[in-house]
N, C-alpha and C positions, 0 to 999 in steps of 0.2 A: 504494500500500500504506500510504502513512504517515499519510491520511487515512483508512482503514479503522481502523490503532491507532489516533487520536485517537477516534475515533468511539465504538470499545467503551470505552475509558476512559471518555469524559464516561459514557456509559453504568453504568457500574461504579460510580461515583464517585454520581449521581444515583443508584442502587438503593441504596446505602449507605447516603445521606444520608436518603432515604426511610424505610428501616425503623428506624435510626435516631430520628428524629424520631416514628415510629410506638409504638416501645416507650415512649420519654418523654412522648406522649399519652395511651397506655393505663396508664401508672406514675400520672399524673396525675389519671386521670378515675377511678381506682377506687379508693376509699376504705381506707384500710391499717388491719386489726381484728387488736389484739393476741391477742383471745379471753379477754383477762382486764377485769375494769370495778373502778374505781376508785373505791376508799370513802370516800365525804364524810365521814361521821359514823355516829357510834355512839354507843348510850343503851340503860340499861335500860326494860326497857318499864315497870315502876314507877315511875319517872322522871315518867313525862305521865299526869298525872289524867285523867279522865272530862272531855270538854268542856273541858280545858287544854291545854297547847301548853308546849313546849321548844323557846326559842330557841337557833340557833348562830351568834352575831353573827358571827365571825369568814369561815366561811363563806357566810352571806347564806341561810341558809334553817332554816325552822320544822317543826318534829315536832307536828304537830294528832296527837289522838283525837277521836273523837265517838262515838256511838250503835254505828255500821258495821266503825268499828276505825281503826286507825293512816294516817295519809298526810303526805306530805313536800311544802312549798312552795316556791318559791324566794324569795328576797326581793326579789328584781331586778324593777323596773315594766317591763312590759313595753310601755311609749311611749317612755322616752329612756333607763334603765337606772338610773334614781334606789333608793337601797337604800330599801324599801317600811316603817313602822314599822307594830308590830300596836297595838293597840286590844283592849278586851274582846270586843268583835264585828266589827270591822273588819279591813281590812289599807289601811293608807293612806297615799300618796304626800305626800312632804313638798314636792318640786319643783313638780309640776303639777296637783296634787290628782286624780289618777285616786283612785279604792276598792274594794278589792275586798271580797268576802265570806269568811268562814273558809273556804269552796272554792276560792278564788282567784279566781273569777267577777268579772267587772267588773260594778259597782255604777254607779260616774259615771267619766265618760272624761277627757281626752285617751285615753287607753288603752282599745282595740280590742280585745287579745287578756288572755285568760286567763294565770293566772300559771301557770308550769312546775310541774308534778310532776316527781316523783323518786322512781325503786322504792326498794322497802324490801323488806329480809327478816326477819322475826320468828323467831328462834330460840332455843330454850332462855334465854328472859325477857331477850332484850337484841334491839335492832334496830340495823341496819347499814343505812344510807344509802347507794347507789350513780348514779354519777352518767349510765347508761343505762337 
């Protein structure tokens, strides 16, 4: 009999440890969303001329206009994380000389990808920066 109790313990004790260890995988692997997103910046939209830009040093990204309308850059190169300076027409790496375009578009590399966007909402003549 006393190896039958030993038996269902380990038994018990491994189904424990199992779901256990199941919940702290699945706590893990799924992304936790507050369902609120959080605002970089904010600016009137007066603020950015036609074909000019509003920097937010502090935060590491730029408020372009053009022809199309309002769009948010990040400053960050996207090859090693050097902060990116603008240029009249450029956007360009002080570290490894990547460049990009007022799009963000890489121009000459080390840098591969494209610089981050960032939504924007345009409301009642002021825009809000959000960082999803």
């Amino acid at each position: 009999m006393e190896n039958l109790s030993q038996s269902r313990r380990s038994f018990i004790t491994t189904l424990t440890l199992l779901l256990a260890s199941g919940v702290l995988l699945v706590r893990y692997l799924i992304p936790r969303t507050s369902g609120t997103r959080r605002v970089l910046a904010t600016a009137a939209a007066a603020d950015v001329p036609l074909n000019g830009a509003l920097l937010f040093r502090d935060e590491r990204l730029i408020l372009m206009r053009d022809n199309s309308g309002f769009y948010v850059l990040s400053l960050i190169c996207t090859h090693l994380g050097c902060t990116v300076t603008v240029t009249e027409d450029t956007l360009a790496c002080p570290c490894h000389g990547s460049r990009f375009d007022r799009q963000g578009m890489v121009l000459t590399g080390p840098a591969t990808l494209p610089l981050k966007r960032f939504k924007l909402v345009e409301q009642n003549g002021g825009i809000t920066v959000y960082d999803s």
